[in-house]
DRENTI-761507 format. One record per atom (N, C-alpha, C): residue in one letter; x, y, z. Coordinates in pm, whole numbers, plus 50000, padded with zeros to 5 digits. Atoms other than C-alpha are relative to their C-alpha. Layout:
BEGIN
aXYZ ...
END
This chain:
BEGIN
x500824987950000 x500005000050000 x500865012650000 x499184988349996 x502635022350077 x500925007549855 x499104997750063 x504555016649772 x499005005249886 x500574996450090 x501535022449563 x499995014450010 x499994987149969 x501235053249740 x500815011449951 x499044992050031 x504285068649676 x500075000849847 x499375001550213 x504425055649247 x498295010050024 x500634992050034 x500895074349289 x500315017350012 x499284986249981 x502425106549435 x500835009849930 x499254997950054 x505095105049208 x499465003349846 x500834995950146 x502995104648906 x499085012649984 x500954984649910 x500745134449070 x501095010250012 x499094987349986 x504245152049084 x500175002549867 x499345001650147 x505505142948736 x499145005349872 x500914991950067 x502155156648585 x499725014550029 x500804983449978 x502075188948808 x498785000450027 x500805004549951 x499095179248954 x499375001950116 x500424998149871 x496855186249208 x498834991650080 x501345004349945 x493365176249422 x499475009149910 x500894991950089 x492255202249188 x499884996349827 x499685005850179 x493185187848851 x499104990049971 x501065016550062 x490975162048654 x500305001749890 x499065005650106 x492625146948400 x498914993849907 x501334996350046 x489885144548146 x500134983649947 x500075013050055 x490885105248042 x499504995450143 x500435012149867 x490265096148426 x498355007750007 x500834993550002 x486905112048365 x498534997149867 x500535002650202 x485295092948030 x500385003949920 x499664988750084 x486935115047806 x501044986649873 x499165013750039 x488385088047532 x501475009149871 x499084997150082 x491685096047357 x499934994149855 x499985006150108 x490415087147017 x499655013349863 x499634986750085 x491165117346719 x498264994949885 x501635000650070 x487635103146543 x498774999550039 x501634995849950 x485235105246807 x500145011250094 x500184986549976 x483545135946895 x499725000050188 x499715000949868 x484345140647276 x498975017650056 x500594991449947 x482245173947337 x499545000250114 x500765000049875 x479765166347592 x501154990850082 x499805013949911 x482075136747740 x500905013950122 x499564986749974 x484715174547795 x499605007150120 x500414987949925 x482225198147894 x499264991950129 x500165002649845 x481295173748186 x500505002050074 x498954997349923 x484265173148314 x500275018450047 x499984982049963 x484505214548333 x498755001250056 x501165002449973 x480925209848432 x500314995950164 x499795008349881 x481775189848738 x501335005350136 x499064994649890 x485185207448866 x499365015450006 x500364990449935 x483415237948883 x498565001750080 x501145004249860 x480365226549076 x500904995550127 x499015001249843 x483155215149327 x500745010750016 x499774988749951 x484365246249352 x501085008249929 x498674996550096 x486935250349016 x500964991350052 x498885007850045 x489855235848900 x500664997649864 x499274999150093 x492445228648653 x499194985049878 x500175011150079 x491165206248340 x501174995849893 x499095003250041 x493845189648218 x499994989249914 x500055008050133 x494325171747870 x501534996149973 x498615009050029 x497185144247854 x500285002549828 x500015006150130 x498625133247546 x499494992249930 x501255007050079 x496605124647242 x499355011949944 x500354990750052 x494985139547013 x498285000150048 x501475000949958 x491015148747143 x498955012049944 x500764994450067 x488175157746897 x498595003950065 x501494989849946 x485375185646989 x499655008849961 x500664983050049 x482995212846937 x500065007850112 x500124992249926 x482305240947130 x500404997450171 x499635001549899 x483805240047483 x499575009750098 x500424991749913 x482295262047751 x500745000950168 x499785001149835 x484535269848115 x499385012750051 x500604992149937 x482895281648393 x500745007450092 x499024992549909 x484005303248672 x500764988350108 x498395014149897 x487315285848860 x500124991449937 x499435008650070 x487915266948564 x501115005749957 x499214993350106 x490905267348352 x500214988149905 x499205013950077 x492895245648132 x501455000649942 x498825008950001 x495935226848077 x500414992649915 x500155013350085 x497275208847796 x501674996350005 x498475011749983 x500435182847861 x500384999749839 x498764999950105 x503455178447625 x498864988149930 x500915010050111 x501725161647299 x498545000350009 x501474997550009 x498115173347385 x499675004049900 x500134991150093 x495995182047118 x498514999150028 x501474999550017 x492735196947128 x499745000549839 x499704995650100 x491595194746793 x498265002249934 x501114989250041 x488415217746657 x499064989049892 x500795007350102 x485475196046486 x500045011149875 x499934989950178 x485305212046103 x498224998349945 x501584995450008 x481275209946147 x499375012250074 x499804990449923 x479795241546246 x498524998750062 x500945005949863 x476935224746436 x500264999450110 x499115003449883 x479245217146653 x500515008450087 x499594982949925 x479595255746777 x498755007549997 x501214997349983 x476095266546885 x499995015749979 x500044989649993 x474975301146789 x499155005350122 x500504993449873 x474555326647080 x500365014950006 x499294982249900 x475355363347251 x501144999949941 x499004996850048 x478375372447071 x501045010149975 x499674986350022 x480845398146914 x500904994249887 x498905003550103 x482135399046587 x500205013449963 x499764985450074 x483605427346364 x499455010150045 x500494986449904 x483185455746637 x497935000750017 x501185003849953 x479355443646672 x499904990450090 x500175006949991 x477645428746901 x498614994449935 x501285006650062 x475485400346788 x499804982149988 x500055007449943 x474415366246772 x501624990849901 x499145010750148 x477075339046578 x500874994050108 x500095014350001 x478555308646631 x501464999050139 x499255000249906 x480645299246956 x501594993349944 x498885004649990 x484215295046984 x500794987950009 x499465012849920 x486305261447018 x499875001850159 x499984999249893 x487375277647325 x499705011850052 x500964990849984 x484855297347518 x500035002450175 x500204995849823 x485365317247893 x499175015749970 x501034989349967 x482565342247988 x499795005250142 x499744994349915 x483325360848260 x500274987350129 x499005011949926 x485845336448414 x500895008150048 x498924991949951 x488015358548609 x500894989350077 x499255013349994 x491515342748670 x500104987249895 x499575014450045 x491205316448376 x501375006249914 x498424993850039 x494255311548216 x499834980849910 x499715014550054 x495295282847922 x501275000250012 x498465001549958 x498745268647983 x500484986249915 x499655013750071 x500585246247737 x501284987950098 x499614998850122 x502805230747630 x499334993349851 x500745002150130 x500175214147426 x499505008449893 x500284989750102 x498095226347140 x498715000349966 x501154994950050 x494845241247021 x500074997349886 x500034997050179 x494145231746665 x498805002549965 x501374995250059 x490935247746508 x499844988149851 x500165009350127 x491405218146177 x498605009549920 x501074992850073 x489985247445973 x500105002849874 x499655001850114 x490955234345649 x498245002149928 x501424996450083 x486985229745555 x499225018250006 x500444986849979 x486125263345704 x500355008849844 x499704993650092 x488765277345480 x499744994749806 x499955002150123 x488015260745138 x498395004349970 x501485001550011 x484165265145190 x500185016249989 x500034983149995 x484935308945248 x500244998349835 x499484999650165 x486925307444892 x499264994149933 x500945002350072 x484455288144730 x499225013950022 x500464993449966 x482135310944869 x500145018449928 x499774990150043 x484205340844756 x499735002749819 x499675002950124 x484605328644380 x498935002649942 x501624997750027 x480515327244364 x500065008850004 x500264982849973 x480605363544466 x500735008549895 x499204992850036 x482935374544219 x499464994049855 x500935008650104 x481125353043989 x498785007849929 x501524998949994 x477735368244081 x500375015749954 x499984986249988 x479335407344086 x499395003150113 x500564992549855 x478685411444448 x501354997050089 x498425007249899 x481565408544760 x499134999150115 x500015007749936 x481355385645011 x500425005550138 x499654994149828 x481275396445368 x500624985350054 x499565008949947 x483515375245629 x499094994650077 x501015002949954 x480475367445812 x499004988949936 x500885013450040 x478495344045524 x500574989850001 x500165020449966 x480715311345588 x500365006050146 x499854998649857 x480075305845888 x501324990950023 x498865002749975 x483245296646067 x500255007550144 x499424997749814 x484255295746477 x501165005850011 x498744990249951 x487275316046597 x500394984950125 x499055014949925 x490095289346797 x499105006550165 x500214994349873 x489545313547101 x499195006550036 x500634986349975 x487065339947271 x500215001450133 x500734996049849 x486925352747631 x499715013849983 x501134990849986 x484325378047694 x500174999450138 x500404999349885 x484675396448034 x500144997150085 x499635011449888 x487335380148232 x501515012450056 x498974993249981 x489905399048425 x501274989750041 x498975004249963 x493405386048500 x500114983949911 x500245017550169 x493565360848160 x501134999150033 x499295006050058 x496435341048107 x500164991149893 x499825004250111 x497585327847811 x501424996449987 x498444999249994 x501275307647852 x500434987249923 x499575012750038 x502915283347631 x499204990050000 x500625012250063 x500715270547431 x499755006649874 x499685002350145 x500635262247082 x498494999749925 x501974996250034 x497065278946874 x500704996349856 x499665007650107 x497045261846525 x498295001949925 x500814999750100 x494665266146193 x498235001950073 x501344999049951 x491965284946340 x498855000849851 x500834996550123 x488845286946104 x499205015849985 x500674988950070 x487785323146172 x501385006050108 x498914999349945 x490035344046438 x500714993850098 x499415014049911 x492595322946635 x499785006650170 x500234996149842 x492575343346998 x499115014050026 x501084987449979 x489665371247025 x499605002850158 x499964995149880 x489745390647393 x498765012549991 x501364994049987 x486335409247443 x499775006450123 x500404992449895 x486055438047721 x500754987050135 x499405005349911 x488875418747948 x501405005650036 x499284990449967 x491275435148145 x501104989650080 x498805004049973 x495225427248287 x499544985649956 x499955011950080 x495605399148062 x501745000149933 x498805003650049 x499145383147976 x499924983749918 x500325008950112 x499695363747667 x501604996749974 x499034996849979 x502965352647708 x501144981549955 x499575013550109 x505675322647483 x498734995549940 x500855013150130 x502595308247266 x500185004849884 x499745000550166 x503155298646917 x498925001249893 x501594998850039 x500315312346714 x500264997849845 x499595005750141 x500035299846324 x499074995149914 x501124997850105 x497485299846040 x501114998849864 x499134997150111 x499095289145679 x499535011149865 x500104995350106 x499355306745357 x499514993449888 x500485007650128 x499235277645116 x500004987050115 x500634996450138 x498575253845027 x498625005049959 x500904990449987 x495235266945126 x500525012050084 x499794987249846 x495035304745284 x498774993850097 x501084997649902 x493465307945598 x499585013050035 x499824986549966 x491815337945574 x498895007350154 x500084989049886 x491045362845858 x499854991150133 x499715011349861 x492545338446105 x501565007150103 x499164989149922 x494175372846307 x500874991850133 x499445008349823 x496515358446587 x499454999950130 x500715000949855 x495185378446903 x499485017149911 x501174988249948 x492295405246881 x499805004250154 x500414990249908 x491965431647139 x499215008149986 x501044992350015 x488745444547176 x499675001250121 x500444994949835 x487685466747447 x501154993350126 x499305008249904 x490385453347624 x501395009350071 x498994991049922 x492795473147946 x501204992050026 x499385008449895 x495885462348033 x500764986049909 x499585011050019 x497495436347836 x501244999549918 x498704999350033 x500935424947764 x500274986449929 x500285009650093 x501765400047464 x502034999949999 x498634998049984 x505535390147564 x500394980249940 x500085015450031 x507445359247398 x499724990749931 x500605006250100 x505775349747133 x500425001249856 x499815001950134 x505755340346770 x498854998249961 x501395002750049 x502855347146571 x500475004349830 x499694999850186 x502615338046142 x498664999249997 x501335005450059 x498865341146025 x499565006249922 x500244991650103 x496755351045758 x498955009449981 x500754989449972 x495285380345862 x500985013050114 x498774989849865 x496925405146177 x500664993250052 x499195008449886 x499535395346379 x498795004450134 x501274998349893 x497915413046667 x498975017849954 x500444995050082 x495105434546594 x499155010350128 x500284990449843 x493665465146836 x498285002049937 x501744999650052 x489565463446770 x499005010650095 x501264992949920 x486595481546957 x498685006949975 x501454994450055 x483635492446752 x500375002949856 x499854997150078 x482745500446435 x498945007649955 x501284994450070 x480225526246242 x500075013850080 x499834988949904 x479385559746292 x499155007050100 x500304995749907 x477715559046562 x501004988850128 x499175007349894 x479965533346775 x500715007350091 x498934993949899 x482035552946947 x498735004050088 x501094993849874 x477975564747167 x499484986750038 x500305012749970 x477595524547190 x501214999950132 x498865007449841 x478665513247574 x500414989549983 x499345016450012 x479525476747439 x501075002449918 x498865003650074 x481885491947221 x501425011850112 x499594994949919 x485025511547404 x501835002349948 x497945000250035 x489095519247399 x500254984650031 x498775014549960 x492105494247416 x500765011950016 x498714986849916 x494795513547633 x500844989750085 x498485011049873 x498075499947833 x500144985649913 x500055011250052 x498625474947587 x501904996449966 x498395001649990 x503005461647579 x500064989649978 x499975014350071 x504025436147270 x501115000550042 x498765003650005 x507775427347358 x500404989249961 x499155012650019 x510325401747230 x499154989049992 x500765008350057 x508025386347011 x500824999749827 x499255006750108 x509355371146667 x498244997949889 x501344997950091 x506195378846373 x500854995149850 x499665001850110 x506665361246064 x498975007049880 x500884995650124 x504495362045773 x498255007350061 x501384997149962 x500825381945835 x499535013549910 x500094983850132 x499145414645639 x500185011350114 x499234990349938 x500175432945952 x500654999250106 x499505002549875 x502455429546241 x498635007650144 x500534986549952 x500675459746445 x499055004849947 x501424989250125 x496765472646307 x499285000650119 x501184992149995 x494685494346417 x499105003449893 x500974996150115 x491215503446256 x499144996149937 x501275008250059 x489265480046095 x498735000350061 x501275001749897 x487195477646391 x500435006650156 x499214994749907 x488695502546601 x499585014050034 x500974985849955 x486985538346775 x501305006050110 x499064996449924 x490025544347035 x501154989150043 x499085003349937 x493595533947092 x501085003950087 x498854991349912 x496075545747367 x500814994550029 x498845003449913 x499315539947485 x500394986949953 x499735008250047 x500245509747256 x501614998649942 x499115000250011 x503715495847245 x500864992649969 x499625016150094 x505705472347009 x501485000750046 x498544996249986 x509305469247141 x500484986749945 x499055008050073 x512035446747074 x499814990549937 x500715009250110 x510705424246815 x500704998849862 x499055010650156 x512185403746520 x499195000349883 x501325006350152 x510075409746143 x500714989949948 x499845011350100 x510235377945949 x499015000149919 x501335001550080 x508015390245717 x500245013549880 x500124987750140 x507185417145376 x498455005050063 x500754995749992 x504275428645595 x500065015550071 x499584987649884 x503505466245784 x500544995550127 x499685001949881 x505065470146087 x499105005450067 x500934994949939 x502635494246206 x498875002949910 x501194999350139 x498985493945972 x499015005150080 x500964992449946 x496725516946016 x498925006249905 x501165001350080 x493135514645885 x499495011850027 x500614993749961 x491535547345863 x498444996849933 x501165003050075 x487605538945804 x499645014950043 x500664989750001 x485805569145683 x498325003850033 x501405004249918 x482345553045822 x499735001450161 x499785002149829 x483855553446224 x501125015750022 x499404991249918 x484825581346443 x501034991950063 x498915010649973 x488675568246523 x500785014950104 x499114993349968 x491345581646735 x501174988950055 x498595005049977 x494905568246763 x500995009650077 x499494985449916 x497135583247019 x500894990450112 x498445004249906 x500775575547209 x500134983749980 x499625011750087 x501495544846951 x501704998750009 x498475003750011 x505465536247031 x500394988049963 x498975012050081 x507645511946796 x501615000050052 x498584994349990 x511195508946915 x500684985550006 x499465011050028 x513555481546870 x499884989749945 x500085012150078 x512945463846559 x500704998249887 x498595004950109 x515325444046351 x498924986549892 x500405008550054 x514635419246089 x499745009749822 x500594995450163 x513105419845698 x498535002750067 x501234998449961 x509765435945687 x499665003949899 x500504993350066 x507375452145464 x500335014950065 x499664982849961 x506905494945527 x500214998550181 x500584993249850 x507135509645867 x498955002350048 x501374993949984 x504015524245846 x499384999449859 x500884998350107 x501095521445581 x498805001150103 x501164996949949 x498485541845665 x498925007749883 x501105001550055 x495475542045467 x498565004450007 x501344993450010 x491995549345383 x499704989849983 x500415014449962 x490205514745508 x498605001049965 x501275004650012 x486615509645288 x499174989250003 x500465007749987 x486045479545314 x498514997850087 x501345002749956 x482185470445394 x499835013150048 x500794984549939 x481635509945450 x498425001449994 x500715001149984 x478635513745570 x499445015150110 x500374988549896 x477255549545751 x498725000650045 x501034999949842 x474145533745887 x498875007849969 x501424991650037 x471525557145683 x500285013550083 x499894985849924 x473065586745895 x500875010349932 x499534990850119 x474345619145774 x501205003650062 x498804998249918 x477265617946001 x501305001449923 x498464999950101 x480785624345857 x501224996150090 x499075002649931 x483135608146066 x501245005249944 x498374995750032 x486755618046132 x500804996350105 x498725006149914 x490105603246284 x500885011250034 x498614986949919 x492915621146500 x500964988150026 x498785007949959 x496445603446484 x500535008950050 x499064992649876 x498585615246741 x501554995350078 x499085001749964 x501945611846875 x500364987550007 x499525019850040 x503245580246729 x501585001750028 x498764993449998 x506805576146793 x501164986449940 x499125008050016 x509325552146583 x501215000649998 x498754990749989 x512575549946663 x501154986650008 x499405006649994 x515605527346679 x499804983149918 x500465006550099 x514345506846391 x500984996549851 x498895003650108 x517065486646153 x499324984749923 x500895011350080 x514995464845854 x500795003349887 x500695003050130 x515095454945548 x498835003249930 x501874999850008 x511935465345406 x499355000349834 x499994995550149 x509905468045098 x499875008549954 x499684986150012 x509405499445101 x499985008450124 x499994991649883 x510025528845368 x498735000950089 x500845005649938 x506595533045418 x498395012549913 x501644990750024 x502885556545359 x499175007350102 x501204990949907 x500735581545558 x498695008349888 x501034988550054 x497585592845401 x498704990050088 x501775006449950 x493575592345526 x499395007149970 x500874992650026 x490475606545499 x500625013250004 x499894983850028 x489805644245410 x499825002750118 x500264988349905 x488825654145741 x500605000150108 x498975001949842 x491435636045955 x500925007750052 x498584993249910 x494015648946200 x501064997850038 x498915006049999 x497435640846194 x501175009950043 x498624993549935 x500005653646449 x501004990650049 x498975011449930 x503125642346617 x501084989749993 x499255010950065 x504785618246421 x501375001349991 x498564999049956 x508385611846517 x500464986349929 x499255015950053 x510695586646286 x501665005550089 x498414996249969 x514165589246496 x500924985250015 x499165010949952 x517365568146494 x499654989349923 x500805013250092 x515895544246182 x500964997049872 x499135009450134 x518085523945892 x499034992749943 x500875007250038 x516345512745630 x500484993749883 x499515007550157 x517345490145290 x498905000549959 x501545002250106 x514385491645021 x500754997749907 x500384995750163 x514015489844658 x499475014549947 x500244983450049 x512475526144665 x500795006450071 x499294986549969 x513475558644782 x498895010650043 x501304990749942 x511155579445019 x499054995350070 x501225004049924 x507895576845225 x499135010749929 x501004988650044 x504835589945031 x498975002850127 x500244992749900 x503505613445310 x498975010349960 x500784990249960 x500095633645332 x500105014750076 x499934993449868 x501295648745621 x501275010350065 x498604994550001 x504735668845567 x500145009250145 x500024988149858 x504085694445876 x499844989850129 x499714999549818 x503295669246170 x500894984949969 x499015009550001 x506445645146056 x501215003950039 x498674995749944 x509695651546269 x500834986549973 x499265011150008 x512355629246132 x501785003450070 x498744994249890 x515705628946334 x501274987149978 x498945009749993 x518475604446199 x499544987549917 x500825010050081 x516765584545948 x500055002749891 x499405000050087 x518015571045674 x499494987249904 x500495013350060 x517005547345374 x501024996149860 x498855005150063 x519675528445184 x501225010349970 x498404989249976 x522725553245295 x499565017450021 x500354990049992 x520425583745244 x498985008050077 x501214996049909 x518195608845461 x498804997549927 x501165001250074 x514645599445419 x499645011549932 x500534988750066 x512865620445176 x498184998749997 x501874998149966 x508825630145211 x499655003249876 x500594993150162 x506895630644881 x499004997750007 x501134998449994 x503545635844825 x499474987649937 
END
């Protein structure tokens, strides 16, 4: 008895393990990658948080499901060689209360779903896979008809689940763990505050299908959060700053800023932007990309101005980035699905004291500033920057609020052209 005791102890150490853990195979849960384990899952999260929370923990093996729901004092856990891996039916993700593209509204639940779970936190070193190969071939079909028909295709008609959502949770964690082929966005954060997202490997391919608008991590409405450690390649944003959209959003209370937000010593390969604001974005503050590696021909900093949404951007700092990249900055006039809502409103943006500086790329080109007619553009500081292109210059809107201070593009001072 004794000796069992101790090889049990030892195995309870060797997993990291607690009285709080339930190990979802000692629980019905069957390690088999072809049957659909949903309900067998959400018992188990079901059950440690009627006892009062706890850690749900997924061994090695690969384990197929839909929609996953933790409650409050849950979290989860996935062991070396875990794999959650995302049914590719979208039955299997119940539509409900939601938030997509700076709305809220109803559509289709997440793989993985916390709703005002304060304290949850996922912790690898396993992996999340969304298997959103059908998602993505069914959108592109989808698109081809539309282009077919002479109409465009909103991201909204295939339906398609996002890997991640939490809605409304303070003190998130997010550590070493591995998010894989989501089918709509891979980690979406919804009105949740001090949140650290910190080593996970986030990754959506290019070919041989794309996966499109499978953004790494969305910040919407969200205080407080620091994205340290990581490597994110996908095909849509690296990380992406959201909060409303239309022009009346910015007098909507569900929609709101993202402020105190600090990416560091993160490594971004391929994506259409390291850094975006805008798409779905009404206020950003105090956002800050430091020492970071491009492995990529995308913006470093992208900035959507929609001429449908009242925007403001404001104390945006870049500083310590090396690597190949696309521009520095491309900033734009973002129409996509414009829409002003039947109102006679004329929205207008204010960029404000952006500041890049100590910045040595490769790039494809220097970079772009233009937006709407009625925007506001002060502040803008390039200092201390090396750049290699193929061109020569930054075409610039904005010649009066650009202070450049030591910045140079293939041997020469930048030059501003219209």
């Amino acid at each position: 008895m004794i000796k069992l005791l101790t090889l049990s102890l030892a195995l309870m150490a060797s997993l990291s393990l607690s009285a709080k853990d339930y190990v979802i195979t000692r629980h019905g849960v069957k390690a088999d990658s072809t049957l659909l384990n949903t309900c067998a899952i959400q018992k188990v999260i079901d059950k440690a948080h009627a006892k009062g929370g706890g850690t749900i923990v997924v061994p090695k093996g690969v384990f197929l499901t839909g929609a996953l729901f933790f409650k409050p004092g849950t979290r989860l856990k996935l062991l070396e060689g875990a794999v959650i891996k995302g049914s590719d039916t979208i039955a299997d993700y119940p539509l409900m209360a939601s938030r997509m593209e700076g709305k809220n509204l109803d559509y289709f639940a997440a793989l993985i779903n916390a709703t005002h779970v304060n304290g949850f936190s996922i912790t690898g070193p396993g992996t999340i896979d969304g298997n959103g190969y059908k998602f993505w071939d069914q959108f592109w079909a989808r698109r081809e008809e539309g282009r077919r028909q002479g109409r465009t295709v909103t991201n909204l008609e295939v339906y398609r689940p996002r890997l991640i959502f939490i809605w409304g949770c303070d003190s998130v964690t997010l550590r070493d763990v591995k998010l894989r082929n989501a089918g709509f966005w891979t980690t979406h954060l919804y009105q949740c505050n001090d949140v650290l997202i910190e080593g996970c490997d986030i990754r959506s391919p290019f070919k041989p299908v794309k996966a499109p608008s499978t953004d790494g991590i969305d910040l919407d409405v969200c205080k407080r959060v620091t994205i340290r450690n990581c490597y994110i390649s996908v095909n849509d944003d690296g990380v992406c700053i959201k909060g409303g959209k239309g022009p009346l959003a910015h007098t909507l209370p569900e929609n709101g800023i993202v402020e105190d937000v600090l990416i560091e010593n993160c490594t971004f390969g391929q994506s259409h932007g390291t850094l975006t604001l805008g798409s779905e974005c009404i206020h950003a503050r105090n956002i800050t990309l430091r020492n970071c590696v491009m492995q990529n021909t995308c913006p470093v900093l992208r900035l959507k101005m929609r001429p449908d949404t009242h925007q403001t951007f404001e104390n945006i700092t870049i500083e310590n980035i090396t690597g190949n990249s696309g521009p520095l900055i491309e900033m734009r006039p973002w129409k996509q699905f414009f829409d002003l809502e039947g109102t006679t409103d004329q929205p207008k943006a204010t960029v404000r004291n952006i500041v890049m500086s100590n910045i040595h790329v490769t790039a494809t080109y220097f970079g772009e500033m233009a937006g709407n007619a009625h925007d506001t553009v002060s502040d803008i500081v390039f200092r201390n920057i090396t750049v290699h292109s193929p061109g020569q210059g930054m075409k610039c809107l904005y010649p009066d609020a650009v202070t450049l201070e030591n910045v140079t593009e293939n041997g020469e001072a930048l030059k501003l052209v219209p």
